[in-house]
N, C-alpha and C positions, 0 to 999 in steps of 0.2 A: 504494500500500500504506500502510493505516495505521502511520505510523511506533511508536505505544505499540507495536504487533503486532511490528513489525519488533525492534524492543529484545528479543523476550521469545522469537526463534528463534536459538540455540544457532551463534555461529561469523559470522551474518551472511551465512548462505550461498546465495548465490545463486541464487533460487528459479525464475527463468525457465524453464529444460528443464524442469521439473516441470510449470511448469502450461500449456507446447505439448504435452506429452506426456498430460496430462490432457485435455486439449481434443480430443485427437485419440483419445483411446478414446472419450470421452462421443457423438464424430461417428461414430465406427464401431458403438458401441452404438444408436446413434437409425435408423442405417441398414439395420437388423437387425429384422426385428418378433422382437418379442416379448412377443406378447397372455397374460396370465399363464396358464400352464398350457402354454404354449408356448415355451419359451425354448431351449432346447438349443442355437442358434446362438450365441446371446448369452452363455452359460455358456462354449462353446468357445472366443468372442475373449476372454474374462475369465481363459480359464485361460491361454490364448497368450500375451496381453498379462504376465503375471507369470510365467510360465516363460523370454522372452524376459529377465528379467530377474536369471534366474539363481534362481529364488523356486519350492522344490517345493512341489506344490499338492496338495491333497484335491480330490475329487469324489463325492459321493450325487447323483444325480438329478442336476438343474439348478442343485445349489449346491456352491459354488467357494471354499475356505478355506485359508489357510495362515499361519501364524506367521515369528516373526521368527529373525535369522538365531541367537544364540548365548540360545536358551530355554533358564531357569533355572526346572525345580520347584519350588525352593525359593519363588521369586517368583509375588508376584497375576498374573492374568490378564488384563488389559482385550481387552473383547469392541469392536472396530470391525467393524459389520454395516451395509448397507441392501441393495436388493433392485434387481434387473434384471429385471422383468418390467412390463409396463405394463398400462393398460386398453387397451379398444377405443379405435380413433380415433371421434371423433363424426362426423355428417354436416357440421358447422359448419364444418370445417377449409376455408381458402381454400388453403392451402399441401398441399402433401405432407407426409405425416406423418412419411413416413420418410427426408425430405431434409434434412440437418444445414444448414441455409442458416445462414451469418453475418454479420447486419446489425444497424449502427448497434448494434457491441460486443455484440450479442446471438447467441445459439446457437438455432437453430428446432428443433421438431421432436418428436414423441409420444415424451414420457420425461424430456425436459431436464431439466424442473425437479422432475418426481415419478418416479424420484427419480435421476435419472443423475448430476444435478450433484452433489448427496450422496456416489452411491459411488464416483464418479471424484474428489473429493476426498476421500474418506477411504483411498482407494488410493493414492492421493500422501504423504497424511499419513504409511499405513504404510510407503511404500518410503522415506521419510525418516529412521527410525526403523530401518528393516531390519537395518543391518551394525553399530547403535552396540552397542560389548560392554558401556556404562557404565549401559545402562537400571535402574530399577527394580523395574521391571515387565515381563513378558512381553506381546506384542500377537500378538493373532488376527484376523484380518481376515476377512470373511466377506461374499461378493457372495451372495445368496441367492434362491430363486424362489419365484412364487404368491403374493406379498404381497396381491396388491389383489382375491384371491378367497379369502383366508387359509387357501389348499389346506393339504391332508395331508402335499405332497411339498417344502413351504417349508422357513423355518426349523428348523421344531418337530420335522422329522424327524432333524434332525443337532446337537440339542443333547445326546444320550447319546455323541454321534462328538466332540464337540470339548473341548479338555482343559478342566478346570474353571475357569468363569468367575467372577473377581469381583464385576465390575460391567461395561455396556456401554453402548455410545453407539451409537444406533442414527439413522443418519442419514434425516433426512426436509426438506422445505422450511418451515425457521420462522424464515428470517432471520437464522439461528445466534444469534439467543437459545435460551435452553435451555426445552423444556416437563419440569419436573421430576415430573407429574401427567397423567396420559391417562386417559381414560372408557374403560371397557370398553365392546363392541359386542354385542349379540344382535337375532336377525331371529325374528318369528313371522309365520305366514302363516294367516290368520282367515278363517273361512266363516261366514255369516249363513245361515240357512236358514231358509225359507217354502213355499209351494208354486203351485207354477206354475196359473195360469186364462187366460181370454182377458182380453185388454186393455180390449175395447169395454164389459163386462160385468163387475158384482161378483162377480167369480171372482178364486179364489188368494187366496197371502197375499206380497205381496211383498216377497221377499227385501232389497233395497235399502233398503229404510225400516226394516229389522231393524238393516243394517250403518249405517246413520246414525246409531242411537243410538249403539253403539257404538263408530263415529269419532267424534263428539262428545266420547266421555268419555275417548278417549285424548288427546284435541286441548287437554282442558279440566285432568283432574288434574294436583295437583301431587303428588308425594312428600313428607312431610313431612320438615322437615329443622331443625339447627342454628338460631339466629340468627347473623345476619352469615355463613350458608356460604353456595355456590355451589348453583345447581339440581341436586339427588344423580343425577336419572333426567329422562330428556328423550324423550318416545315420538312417532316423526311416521309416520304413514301415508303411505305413499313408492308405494304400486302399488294398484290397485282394477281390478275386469272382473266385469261382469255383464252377464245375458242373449245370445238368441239371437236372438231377432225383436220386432221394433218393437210387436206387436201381443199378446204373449205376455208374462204378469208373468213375471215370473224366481223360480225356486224354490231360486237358489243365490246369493250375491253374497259373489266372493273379495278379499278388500283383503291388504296387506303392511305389517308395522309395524316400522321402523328403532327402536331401543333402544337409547339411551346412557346409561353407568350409571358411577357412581364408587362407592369401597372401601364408602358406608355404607348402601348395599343390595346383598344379594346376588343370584343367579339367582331360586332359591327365593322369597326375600321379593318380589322381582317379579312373578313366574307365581301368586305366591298370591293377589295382590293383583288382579291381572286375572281370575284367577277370578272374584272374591266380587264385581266390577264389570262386568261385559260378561257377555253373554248367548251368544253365538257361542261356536264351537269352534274350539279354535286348535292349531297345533302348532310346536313350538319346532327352527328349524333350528339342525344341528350344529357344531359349530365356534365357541363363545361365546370371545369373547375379554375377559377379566379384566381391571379396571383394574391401574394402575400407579402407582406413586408412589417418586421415594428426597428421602431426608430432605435437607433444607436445610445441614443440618451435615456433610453428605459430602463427602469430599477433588476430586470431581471437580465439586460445585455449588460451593466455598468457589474454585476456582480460574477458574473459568467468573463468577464472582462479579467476582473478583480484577483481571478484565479486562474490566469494565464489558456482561457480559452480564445479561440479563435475564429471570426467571423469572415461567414463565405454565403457568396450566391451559389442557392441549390440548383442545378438545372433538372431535377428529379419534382416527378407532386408526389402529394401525399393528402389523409386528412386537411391540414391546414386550409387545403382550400374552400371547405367549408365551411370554415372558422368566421365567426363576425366579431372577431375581439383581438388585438393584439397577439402573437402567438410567434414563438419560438419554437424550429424542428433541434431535436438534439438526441442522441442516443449513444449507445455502445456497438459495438461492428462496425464494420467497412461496406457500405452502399454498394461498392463492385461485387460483392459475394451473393446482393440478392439477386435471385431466380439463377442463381449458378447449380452447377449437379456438384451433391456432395458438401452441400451448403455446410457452414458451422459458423461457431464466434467462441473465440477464446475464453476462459473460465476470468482470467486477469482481469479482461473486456468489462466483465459484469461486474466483475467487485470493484472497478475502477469506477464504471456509473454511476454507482451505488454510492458511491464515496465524491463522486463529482456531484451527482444532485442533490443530496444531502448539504454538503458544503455552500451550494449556490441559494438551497432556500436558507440556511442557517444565516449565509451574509446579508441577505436580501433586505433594502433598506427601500420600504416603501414611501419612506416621507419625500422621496425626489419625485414619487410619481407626479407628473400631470398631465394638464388634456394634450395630447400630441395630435399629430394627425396621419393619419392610416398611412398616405404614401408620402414618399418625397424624393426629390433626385437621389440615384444610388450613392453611398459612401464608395470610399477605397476597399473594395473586396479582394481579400487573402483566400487563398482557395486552401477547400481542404481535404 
């Protein structure tokens, strides 16, 4: 344990049951599918696991909330959230997905590090915090489902159910440096149309050669932006299927465009923009998720600061974009390892969390807070 860490947790108190007790949900979580949209198991051992602890729980759906033991109205709200549900395993995996194996200090297994080590450390954090009557602040802890299909029945269904939020720290894999900045997400799904001839023959008009221009000019524009900012909008054609027969031009050809967007373009200024440039017809799936940002001078960046973390623009969404209140991404694992085969996060990983969020709510000095405002020109962003 970093000992600066160890100085800055309250009493010196002996952290070990915490993080075997951590360890051992994250393995009973891994051993559990829980393909997003499917979790109800994993909801169950998440509400057991904090009922066993004496800890009354809420339940909508698949997501599982509870505060701390002597909540004060009077007092902010800090939102601690990440999610229990996972993707598909890939075909990649040498391991079983759903075997918690633990080698050479590592934890295996679909979800470790996106995001189980996240919420089983910030489940620690809050049962650390649980019975103090000295807090500040009030903590909502929130295990939550559908993240990684940014379903209906996730977060977003139960932010009118939980009492009003401050600010929240939404845990995901960044190293637990802090991303104080995340891209919004939107998906459109584009058809090129031609018409269909035989192949051997100048017949038809084909489709394909339609949808090339226009991958091209998604592959090629830039959004215009600031000098010295970050790329505003990043558009990559992620899925493509055309034709039926080798011998037959294709009279349709359907491609798929991943879209990531910061504060200084909106929906609108995007889909207008593809209009007036692409030829094809497109339709925009549901579910857009809004960038994020809180400002630099905020009590929970200035304490995350305070203990030599590090602030980066996430080019990854998450939760947050559902978020209507302030909100910092921050976790334990490496963001590269998620939806990898053979996924895991180091055992260190997690006691480091544990020891970082801890620490950041112990500094945490809310008389700086005041009314900010949601967006503003980017700071100098350190990558992380």
């Amino acid at each position: 344990m970093n000992n600066n860490i160890r100085k800055k947790i309250a009493g010196g108190t002996d952290l070990n049951q915490i993080y075997q007790e951590s360890l051992q949900l994250l393995s009973n979580l891994i051993s559990i599918p829980s393909i997003s949209g499917d979790e109800m198991l994993t909801a169950d051992s998440i509400e057991s696991f904090l009922s066993q602890k004496g800890i009354n729980t809420f339940r909508k759906y698949n997501n599982v909330w509870c505060y701390n033991k002597y909540i004060d109205p009077a007092k902010p709200t800090i939102l601690l959230n990440s999610h229990h549900d996972t993707v598909k395993p890939n075909n990649q995996y040498t391991r079983d997905p759903f075997d918690p194996a633990i080698e050479d200090e590592k934890i295996f297994g679909l979800g470790s590090n996106d995001a189980g080590g996240s919420l089983v450390s910030l489940a620690a954090t809050f049962l650390y915090f649980f019975d103090r009557d000295d807090l500040p602040y009030n903590l909502c802890f929130a295990a939550t489902a559908e993240e990684e299909t940014s379903g209906e029945f996730g977060i977003r269904s139960i932010l009118e159910d939980i009492k009003e939020i401050s600010f929240a720290i939404v845990g995901e894999p960044t190293g637990m440096q802090m991303a104080i900045a995340e891209k919004g997400s939107m998906v459109i799904d584009c058809v090129a149309r031609g018409r269909s001839g035989h192949a051997a023959r100048e017949e038809g008009d084909n489709a394909i050669y339609h949808a090339l221009k226009d991958i091209e000019w998604f592959r090629t524009f830039q959004f215009p932006i600031m000098d010295d900012q970050p790329q505003p909008v990043k558009m990559s054609v992620t899925e493509i299927k055309a034709g039926i027969q080798h011998n037959i031009v294709p009279a349709e050809c359907h491609f798929t465009v991943d879209i990531r967007f910061d504060h200084n373009y909106n929906e609108r200024e995007i889909v207008n923009t593809i209009i007036n440039h692409t030829s094809g017809y497109f339709k925009l799936r549901p579910n857009v998720l809004k960038p994020s940002f809180i400002n630099l001078t905020h009590p929970v960046v200035i304490s995350g600061l305070s203990m030599g973390r590090k602030t980066y623009l996430s080019p990854t969404s998450s939760d947050q974009g559902w978020l209507n209140m302030p909100s910092v991404k921050m976790g334990p694992g490496n963001s590269a390892r998620s939806h990898t085969a053979d996924e895991y996060i180091g055992i260190d990983e997690i006691e480091e969390g544990i020891n970082i969020y801890i620490g950041l709510l112990e500094s945490l000095d809310l008389t700086r807070h005041k009314s900010l405002p949601r967006f503003e020109k980017y700071p100098d962003i350190n990558p992380g």
